[in-house]
TORKOL-4160 file (C-alpha; in steps of 0.2 Angstrom, whole numbers, padded with zeros to 4 digits, m for minus):
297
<pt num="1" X="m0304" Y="0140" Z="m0040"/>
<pt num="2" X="m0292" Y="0137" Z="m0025"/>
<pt num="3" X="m0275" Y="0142" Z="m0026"/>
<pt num="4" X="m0268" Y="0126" Z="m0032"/>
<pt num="5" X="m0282" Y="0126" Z="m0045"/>
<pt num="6" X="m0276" Y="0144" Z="m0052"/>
<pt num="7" X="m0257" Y="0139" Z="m0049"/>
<pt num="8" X="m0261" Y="0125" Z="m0063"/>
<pt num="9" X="m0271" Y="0133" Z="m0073"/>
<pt num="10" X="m0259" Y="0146" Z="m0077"/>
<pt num="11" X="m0243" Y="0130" Z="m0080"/>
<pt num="12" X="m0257" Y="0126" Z="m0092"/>
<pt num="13" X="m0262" Y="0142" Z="m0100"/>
<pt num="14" X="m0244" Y="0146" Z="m0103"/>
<pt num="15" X="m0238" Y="0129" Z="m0109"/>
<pt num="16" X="m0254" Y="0132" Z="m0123"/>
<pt num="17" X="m0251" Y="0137" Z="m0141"/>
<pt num="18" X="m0254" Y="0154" Z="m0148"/>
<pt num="19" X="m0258" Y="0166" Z="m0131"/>
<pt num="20" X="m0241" Y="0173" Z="m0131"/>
<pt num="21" X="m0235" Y="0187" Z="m0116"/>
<pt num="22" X="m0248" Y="0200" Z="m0118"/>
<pt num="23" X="m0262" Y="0188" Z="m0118"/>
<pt num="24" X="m0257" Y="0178" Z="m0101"/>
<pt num="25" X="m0252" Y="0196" Z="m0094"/>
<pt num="26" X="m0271" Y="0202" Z="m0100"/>
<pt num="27" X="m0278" Y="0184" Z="m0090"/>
<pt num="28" X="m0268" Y="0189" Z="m0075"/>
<pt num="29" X="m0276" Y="0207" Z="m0075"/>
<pt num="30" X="m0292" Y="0200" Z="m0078"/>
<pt num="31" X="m0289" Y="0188" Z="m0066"/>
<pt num="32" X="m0283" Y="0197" Z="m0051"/>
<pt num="33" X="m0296" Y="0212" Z="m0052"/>
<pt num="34" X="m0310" Y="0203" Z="m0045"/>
<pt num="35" X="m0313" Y="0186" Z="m0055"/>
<pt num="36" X="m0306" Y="0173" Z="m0044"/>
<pt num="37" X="m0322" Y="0167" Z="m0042"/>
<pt num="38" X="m0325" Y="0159" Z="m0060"/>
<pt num="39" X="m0321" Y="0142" Z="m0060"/>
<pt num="40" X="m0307" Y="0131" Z="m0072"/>
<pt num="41" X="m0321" Y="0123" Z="m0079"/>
<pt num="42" X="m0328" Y="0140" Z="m0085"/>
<pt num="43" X="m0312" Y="0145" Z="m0094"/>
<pt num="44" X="m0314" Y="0140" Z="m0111"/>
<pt num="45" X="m0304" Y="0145" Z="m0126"/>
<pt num="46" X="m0319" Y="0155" Z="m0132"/>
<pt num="47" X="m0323" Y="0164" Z="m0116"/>
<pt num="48" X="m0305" Y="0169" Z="m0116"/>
<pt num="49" X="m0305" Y="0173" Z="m0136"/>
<pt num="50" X="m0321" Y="0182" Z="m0132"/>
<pt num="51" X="m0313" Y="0193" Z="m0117"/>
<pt num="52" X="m0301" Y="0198" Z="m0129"/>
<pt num="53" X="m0285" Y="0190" Z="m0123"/>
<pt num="54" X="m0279" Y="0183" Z="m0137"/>
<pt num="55" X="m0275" Y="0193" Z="m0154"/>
<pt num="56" X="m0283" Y="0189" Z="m0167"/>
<pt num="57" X="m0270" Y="0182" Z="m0179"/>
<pt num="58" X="m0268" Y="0169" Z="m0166"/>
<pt num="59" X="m0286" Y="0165" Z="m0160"/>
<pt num="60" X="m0287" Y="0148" Z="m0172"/>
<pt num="61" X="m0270" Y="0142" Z="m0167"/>
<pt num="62" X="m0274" Y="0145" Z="m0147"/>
<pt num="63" X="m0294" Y="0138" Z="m0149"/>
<pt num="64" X="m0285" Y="0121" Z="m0158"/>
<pt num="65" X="m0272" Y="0121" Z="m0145"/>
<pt num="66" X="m0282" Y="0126" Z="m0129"/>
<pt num="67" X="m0290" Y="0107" Z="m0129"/>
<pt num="68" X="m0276" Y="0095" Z="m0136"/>
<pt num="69" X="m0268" Y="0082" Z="m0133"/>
<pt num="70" X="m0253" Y="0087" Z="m0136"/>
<pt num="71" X="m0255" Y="0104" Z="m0121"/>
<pt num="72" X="m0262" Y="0091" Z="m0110"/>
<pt num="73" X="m0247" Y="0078" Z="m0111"/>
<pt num="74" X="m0235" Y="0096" Z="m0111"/>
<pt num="75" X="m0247" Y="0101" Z="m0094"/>
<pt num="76" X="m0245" Y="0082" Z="m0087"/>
<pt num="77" X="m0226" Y="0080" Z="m0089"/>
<pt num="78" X="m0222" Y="0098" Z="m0081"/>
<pt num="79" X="m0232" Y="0095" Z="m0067"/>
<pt num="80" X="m0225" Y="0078" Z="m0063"/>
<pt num="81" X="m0207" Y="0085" Z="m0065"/>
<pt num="82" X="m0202" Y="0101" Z="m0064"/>
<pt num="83" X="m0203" Y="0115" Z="m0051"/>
<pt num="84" X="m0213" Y="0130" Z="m0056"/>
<pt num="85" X="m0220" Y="0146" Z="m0048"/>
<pt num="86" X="m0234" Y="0158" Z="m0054"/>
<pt num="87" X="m0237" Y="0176" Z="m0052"/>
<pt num="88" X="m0251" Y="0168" Z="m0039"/>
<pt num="89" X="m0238" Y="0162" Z="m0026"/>
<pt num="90" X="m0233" Y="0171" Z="m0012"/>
<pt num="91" X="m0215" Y="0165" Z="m0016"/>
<pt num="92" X="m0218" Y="0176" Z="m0033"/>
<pt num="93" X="m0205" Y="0192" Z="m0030"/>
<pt num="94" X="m0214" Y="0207" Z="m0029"/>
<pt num="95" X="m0203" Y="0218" Z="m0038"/>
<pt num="96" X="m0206" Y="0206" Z="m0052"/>
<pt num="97" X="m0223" Y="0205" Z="m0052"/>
<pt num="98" X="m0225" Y="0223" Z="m0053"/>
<pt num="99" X="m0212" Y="0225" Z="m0067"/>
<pt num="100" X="m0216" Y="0226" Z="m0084"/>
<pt num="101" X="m0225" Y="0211" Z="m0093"/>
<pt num="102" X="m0221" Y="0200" Z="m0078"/>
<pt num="103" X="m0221" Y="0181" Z="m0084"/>
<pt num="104" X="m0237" Y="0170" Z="m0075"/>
<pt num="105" X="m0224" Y="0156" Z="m0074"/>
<pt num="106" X="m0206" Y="0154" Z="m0069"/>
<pt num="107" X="m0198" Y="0140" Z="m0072"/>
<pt num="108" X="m0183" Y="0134" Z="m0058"/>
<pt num="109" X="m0170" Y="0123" Z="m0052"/>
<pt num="110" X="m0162" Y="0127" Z="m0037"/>
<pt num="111" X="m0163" Y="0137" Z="m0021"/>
<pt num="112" X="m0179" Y="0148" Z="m0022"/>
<pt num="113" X="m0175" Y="0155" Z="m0008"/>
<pt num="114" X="m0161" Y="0167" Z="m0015"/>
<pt num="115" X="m0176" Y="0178" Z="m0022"/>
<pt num="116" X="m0178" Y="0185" Z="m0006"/>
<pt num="117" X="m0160" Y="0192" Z="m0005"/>
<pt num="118" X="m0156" Y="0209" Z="m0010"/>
<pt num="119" X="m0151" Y="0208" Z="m0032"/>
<pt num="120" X="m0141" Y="0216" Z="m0040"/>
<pt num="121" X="m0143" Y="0214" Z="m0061"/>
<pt num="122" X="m0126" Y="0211" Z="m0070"/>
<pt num="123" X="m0128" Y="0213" Z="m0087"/>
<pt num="124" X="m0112" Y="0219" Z="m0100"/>
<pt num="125" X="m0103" Y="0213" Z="m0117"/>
<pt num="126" X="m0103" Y="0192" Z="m0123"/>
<pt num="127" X="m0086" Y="0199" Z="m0129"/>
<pt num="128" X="m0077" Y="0206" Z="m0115"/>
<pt num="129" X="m0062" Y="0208" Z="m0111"/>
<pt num="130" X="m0048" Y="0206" Z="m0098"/>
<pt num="131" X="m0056" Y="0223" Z="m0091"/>
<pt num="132" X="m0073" Y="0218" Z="m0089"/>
<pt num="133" X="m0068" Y="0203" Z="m0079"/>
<pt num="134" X="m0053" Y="0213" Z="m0070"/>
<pt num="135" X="m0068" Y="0226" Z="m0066"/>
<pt num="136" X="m0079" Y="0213" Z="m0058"/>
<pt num="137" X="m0065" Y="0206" Z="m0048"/>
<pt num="138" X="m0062" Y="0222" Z="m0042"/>
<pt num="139" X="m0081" Y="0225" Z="m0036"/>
<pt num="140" X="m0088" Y="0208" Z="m0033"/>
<pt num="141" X="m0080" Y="0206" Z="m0017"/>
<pt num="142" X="m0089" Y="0221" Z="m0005"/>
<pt num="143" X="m0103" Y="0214" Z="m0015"/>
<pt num="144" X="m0104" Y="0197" Z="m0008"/>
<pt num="145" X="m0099" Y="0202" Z="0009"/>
<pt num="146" X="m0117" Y="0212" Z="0010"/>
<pt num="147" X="m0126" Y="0198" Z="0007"/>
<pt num="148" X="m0131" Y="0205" Z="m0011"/>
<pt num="149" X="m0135" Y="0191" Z="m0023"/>
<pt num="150" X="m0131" Y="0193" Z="m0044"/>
<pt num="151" X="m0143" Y="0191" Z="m0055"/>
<pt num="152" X="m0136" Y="0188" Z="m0075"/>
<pt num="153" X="m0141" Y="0178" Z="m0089"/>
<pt num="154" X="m0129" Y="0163" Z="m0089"/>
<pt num="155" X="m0123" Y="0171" Z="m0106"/>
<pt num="156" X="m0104" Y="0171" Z="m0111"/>
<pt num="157" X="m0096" Y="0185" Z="m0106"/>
<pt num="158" X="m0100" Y="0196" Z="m0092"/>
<pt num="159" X="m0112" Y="0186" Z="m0087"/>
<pt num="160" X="m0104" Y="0169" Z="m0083"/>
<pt num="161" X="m0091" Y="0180" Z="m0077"/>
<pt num="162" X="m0099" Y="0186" Z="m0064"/>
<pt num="163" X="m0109" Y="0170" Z="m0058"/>
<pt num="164" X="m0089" Y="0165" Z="m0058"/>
<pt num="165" X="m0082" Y="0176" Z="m0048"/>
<pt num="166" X="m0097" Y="0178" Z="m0036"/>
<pt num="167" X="m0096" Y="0158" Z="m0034"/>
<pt num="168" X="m0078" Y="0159" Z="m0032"/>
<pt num="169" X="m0081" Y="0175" Z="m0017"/>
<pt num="170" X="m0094" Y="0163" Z="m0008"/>
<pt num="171" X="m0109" Y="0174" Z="m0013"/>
<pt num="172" X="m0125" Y="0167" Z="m0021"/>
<pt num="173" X="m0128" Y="0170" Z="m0038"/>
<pt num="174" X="m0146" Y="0169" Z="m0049"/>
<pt num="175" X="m0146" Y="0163" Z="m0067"/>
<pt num="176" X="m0159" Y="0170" Z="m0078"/>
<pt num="177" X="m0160" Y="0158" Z="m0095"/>
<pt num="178" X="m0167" Y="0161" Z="m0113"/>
<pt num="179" X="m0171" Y="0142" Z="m0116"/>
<pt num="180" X="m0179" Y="0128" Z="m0106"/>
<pt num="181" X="m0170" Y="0120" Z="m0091"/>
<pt num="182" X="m0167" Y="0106" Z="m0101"/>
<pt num="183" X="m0155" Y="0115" Z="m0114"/>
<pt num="184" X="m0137" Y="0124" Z="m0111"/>
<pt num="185" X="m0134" Y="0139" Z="m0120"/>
<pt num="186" X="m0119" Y="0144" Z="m0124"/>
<pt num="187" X="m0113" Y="0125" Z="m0123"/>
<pt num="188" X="m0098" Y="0130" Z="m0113"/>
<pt num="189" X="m0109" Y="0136" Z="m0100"/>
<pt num="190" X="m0115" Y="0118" Z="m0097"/>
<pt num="191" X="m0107" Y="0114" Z="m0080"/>
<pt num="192" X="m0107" Y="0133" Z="m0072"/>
<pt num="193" X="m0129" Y="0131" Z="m0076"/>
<pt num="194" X="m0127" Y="0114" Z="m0068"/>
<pt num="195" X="m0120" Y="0119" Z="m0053"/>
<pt num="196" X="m0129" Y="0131" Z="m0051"/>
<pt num="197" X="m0147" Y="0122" Z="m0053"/>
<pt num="198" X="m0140" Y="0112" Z="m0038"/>
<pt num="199" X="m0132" Y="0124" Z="m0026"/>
<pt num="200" X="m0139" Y="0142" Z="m0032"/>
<pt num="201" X="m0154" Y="0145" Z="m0044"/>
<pt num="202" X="m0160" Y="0146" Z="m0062"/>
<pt num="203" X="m0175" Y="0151" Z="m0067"/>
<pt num="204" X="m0183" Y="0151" Z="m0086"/>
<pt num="205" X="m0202" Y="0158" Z="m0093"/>
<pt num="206" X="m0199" Y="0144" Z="m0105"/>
<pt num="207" X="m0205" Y="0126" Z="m0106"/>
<pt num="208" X="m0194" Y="0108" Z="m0105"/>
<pt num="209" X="m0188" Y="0107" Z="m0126"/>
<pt num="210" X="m0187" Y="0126" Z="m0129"/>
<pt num="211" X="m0171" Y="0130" Z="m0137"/>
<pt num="212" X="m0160" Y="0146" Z="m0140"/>
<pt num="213" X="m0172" Y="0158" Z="m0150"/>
<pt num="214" X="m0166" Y="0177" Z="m0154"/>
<pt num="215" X="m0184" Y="0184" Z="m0146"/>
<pt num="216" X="m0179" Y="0171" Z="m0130"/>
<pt num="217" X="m0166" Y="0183" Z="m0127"/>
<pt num="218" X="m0173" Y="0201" Z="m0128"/>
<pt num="219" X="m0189" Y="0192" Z="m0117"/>
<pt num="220" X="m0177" Y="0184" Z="m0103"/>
<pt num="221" X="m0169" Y="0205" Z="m0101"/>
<pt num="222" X="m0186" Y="0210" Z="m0095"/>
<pt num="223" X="m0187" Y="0196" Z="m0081"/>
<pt num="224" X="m0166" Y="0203" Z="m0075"/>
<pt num="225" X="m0172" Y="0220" Z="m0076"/>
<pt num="226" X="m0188" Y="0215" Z="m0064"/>
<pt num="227" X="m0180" Y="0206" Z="m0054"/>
<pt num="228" X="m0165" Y="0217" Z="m0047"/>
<pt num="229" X="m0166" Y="0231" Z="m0036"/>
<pt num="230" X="m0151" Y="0240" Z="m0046"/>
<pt num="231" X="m0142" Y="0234" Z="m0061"/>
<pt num="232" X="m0127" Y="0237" Z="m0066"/>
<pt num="233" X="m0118" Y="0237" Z="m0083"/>
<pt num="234" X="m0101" Y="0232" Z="m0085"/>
<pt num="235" X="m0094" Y="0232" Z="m0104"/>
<pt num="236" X="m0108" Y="0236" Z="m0116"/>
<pt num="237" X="m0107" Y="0241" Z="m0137"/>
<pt num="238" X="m0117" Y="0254" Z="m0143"/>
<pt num="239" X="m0136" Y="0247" Z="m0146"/>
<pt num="240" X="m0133" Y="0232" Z="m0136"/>
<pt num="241" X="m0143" Y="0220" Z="m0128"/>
<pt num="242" X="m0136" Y="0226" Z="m0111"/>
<pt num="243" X="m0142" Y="0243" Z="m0115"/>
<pt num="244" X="m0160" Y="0236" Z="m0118"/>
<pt num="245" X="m0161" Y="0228" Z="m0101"/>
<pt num="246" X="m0155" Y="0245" Z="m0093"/>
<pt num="247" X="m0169" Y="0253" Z="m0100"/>
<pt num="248" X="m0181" Y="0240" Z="m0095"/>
<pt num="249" X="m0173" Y="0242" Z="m0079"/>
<pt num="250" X="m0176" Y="0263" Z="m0079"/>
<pt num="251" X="m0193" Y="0260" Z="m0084"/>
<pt num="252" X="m0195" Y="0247" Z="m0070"/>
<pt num="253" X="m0188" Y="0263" Z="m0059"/>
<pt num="254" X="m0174" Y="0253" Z="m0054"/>
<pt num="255" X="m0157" Y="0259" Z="m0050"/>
<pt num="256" X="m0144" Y="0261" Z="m0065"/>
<pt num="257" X="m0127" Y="0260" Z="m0065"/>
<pt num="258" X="m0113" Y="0258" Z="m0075"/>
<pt num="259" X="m0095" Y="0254" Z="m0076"/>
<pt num="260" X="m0086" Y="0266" Z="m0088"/>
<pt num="261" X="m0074" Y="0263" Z="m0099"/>
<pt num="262" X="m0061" Y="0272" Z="m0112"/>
<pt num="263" X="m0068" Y="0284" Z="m0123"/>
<pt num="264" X="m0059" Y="0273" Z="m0138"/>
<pt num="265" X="m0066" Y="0256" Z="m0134"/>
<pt num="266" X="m0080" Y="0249" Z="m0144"/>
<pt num="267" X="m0084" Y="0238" Z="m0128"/>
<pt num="268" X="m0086" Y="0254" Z="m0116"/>
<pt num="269" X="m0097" Y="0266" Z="m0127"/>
<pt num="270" X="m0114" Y="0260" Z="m0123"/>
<pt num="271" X="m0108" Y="0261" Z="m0102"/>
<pt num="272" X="m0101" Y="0280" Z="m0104"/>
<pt num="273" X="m0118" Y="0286" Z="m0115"/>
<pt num="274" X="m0126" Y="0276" Z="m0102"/>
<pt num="275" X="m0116" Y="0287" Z="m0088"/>
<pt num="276" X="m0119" Y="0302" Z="m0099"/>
<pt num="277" X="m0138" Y="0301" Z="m0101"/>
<pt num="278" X="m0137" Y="0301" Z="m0080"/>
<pt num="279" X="m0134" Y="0284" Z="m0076"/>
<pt num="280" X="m0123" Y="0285" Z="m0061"/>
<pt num="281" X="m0104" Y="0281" Z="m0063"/>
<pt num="282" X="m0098" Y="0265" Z="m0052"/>
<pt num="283" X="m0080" Y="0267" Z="m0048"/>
<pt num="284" X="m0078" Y="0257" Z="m0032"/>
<pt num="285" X="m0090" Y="0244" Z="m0024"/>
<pt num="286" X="m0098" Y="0258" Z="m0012"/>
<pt num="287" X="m0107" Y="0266" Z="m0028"/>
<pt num="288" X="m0118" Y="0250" Z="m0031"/>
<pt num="289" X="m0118" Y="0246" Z="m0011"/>
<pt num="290" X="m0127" Y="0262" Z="m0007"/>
<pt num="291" X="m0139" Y="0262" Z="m0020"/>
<pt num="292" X="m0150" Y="0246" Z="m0009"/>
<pt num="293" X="m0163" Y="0247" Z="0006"/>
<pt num="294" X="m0159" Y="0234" Z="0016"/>
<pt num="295" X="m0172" Y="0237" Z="0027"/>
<pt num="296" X="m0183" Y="0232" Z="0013"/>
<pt num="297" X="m0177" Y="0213" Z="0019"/>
């Protein structure tokens, strides 16, 4: 195949039924060690069932799926209109690519370009309070003038707080979604994501009609933890989901940070474990500042 070929093969082999992460991640290994020289045509469900890509609780489901209608209409209408990249582009981040479980496809509206910036990961509490958004006020601003762009899941909370209050600093500012571009999740978030398709960038794994799942979320931490250089979390219960994209982040070897909080707030426990585990303390916007390579850019 030719690059175009490969780029559309893989919309195709994620749109399809039953592959799931590992078995698009196995492809892609398969794939880039040496086997670009196989053509589309040669792909078939059972060469790929055979090369043990697909588990096998979910090999009838993929093999049904693999030449449908239904995965060729899907295929057809992504192609014609919505802009997409695969872990085959050269605009594919790097870092990303060689983070964990990489996605083979990213979904995106918006300036593409802004994946070449310096990221910092924002990630924290759907709850927080006044001190949460005080804290990013207080940080944001050194931020932006550095050029660093925010990555955050569009999520209430700390994260449409910080796509706020970096759009409200004249910084740029990446939105990282659990559903399809088509959907709006939290609903109050509806015009920030739309702006934000238009004049920053959102990017989503997940295809046109994909709705707010449970799993969508856990998955959508690994892409924020992949994508930044250093994350940073600001507000985060004991357990949380913030505290599961800090560890992705870790074992991603990015940097990890963490805004502390008081010893008797529910809200700051998981950021002053974090800190006490030997996550480093951020108490002024020179802590997260020093922590990039801007050479690197």
């Amino acid at each position: 195949m030719n690059i175009l070929q490969i780029r559309n093969f893989l919309l195709k082999l994620h749109l399809c039924h039953g592959i799931g992460q590992n078995g698009e991640t196995k492809f892609w290994q398969w794939w880039h060690h040496g086997h670009s020289q196989a053509s589309e045509c040669t792909i078939t469900a059972e060469a790929l069932i055979e090369l043990q890509f697909i588990s096998p609780q979910n090999r009838t489901r993929f093999q049904e799926d693999f030449t449908s209608q239904r995965l060729q209409a899907a295929y057809e209408k992504h192609l014609a209109t919505v802009s997409f990249i695969t872990i085959s582009d050269p605009a594919y981040p790097l870092q990303l690519r060689e983070s964990f479980e990489a996605p083979i496809v990213l979904f995106y509206q918006g300036q593409l370009g802004l994946l070449r910036f310096p990221l910092l990961g924002i990630v924290g509490a759907r709850l927080a309070d006044s001190y949460g958004q005080l804290s990013l006020k207080y940080l944001l601003p050194d931020i932006v003038k550095h050029h660093i762009a925010v990555v955050s899941g569009l999520a209430a909370g700390i994260d449409s707080f910080s796509h706020q209050e970096t759009l409200r600093q004249r910084g740029h500012t990446i939105g990282v979604i659990g559903t399809g571009l088509d959907h709006f999740y939290p609903r109050q978030n509806k015009n920030l994501q739309t702006y934000m398709a238009k004049h920053q960038l959102v990017l989503s794994e997940y295809p046109l009609g994909a709705g707010p799942k449970r799993h969508h979320f856990v998955e959508r931490n690994r892409i924020i933890a992949g994508l930044c250089e250093t994350l940073c979390v600001i507000q985060a219960k004991q357990h949380s989901g913030s505290l599961i994209t800090a560890n992705l982040a870790l074992q991603n070897n990015r940097n990890v940070l963490a805004v502390p909080g008081k010893i008797t707030d529910p809200l700051s426990v998981g950021c002053n474990e974090l800190i006490a585990a030997g996550g480093k303390p951020v108490l002024v916007s020179q802590d997260i500042i020093e922590e990039f390579r801007f050479d690197r850019f």
